[in-house]
C-alpha positions as CSV (number, residue, x, y, z in Angstrom):
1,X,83.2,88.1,94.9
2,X,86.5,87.1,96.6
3,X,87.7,90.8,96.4
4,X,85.1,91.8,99.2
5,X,87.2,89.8,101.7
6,X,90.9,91.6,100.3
7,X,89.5,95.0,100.7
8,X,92.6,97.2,102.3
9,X,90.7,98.6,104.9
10,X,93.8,100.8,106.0
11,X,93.6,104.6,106.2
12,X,93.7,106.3,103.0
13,X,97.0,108.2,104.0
14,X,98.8,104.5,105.0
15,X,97.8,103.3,100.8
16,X,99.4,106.8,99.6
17,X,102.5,106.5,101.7
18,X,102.4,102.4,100.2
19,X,102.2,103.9,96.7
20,X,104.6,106.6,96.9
21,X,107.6,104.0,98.5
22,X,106.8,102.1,95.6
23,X,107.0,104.5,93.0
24,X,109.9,105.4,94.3
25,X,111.8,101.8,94.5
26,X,110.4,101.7,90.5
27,X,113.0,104.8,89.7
28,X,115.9,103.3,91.3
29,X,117.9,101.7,88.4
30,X,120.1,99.2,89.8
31,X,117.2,97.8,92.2
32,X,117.3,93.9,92.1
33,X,114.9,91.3,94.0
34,X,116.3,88.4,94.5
35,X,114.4,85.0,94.3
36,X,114.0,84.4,98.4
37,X,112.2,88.2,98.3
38,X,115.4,90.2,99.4
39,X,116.6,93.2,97.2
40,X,119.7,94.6,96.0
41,X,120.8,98.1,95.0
42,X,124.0,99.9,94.4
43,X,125.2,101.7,97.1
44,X,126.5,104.8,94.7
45,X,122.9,105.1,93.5
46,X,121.3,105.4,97.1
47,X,124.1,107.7,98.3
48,X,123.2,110.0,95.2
49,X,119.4,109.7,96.1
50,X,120.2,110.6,99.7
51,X,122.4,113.9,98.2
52,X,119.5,115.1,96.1
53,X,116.8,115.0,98.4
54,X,119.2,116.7,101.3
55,X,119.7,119.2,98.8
56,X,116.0,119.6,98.3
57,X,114.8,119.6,101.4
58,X,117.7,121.5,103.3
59,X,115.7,124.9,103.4
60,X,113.1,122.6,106.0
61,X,115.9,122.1,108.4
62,X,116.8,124.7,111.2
63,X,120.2,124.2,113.2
């Protein structure tokens, strides 16, 4: 009964966004948390994330 009060009540678009960030912080392989909440990852493994998806997505970009 304590779930009625928990319900997300945000837009359905806000929960997919929330769920695709966090499938996407799963994939990362060098992600750590750290026991106060923070997180650590390598900054080699971002930069090639950043590469790929400018690769990807450089046809949606007009100079």
């Amino acid at each position: 009964m304590g779930w009625l009060f928990w319900k997300d009540k945000r837009p359905a678009w806000v929960q997919a966004e929330e769920r695709e960030f966090i499938k996407a912080a799963n994939r990362l392989k060098t992600l750590q948390v750290t026991p106060r909440g923070g997180m650590r990852i390598d900054p080699e493994e971002l930069r090639d994330q950043i590469l790929a998806a400018r690769e990807l997505y450089k046809d949606l970009v007009q100079k």
